[in-house]
C-alpha positions in Angstrom: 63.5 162.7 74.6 64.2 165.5 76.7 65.5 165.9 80.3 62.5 167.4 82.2 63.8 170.7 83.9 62.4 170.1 86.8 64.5 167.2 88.0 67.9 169.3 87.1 67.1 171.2 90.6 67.9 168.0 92.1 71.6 168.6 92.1 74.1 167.2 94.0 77.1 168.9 96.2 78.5 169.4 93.1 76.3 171.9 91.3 76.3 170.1 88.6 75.6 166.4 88.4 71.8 164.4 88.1 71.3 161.3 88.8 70.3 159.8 85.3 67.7 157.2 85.9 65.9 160.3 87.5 66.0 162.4 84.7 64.9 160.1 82.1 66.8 159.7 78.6 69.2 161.9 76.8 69.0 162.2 73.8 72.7 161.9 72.2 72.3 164.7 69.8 72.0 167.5 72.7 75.3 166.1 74.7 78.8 165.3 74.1 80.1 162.4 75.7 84.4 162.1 77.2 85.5 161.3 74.3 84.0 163.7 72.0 85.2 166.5 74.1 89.0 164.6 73.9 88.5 164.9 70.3 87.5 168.7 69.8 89.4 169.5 72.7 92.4 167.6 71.7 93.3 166.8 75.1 93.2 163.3 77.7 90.5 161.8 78.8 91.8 163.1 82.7 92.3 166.3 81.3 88.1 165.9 80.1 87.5 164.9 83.7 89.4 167.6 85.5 87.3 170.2 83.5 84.1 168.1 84.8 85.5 168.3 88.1 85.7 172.2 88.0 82.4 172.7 87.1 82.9 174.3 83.7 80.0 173.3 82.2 76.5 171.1 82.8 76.5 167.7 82.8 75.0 164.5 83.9 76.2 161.2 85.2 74.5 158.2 83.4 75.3 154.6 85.2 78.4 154.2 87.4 81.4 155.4 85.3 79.6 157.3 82.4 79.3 161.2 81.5 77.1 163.1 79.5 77.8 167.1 79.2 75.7 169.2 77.8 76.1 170.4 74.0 74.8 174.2 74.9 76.7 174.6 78.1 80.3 173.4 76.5 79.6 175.1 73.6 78.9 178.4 75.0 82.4 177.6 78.0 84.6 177.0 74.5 83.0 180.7 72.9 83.8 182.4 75.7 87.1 180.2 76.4 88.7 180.7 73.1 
């Protein structure tokens, strides 16, 4: 399934996070979860987080504690990163 593009303009304060209930289901092959980007990163989980904090790239919250980021938008922040 795909997240209809119409509910991403319903973004919070920070830019970047959608309620996930309201967008439907993601389909794990188009995002990376924490811990995949702490294992291509090579980094901490808080370190993952502080990058979600600064709005490096698109993600979504799904339930109270967990994160979804987006495959394109991390993948084209690490191009132009490294």
């Amino acid at each position: 399934m795909r997240i209809d593009e119409n509910v991403i303009e319903k973004l919070d304060d920070a830019g970047f996070e959608v309620n996930a209930n309201a967008a439907g289901a993601v389909s794990e092959s188009r995002c990376y979860t924490v811990e995949d980007l702490q294992s291509i990163l090579m980094i901490s989980k808080s370190s993952v987080y502080a990058l979600l904090k600064k709005k490096e790239f698109r993600w979504i919250r799904v339930g109270r504690s967990g994160y979804r980021i987006s495959r394109k938008s991390f993948d084209e922040w690490l191009d132009h990163t490294a």
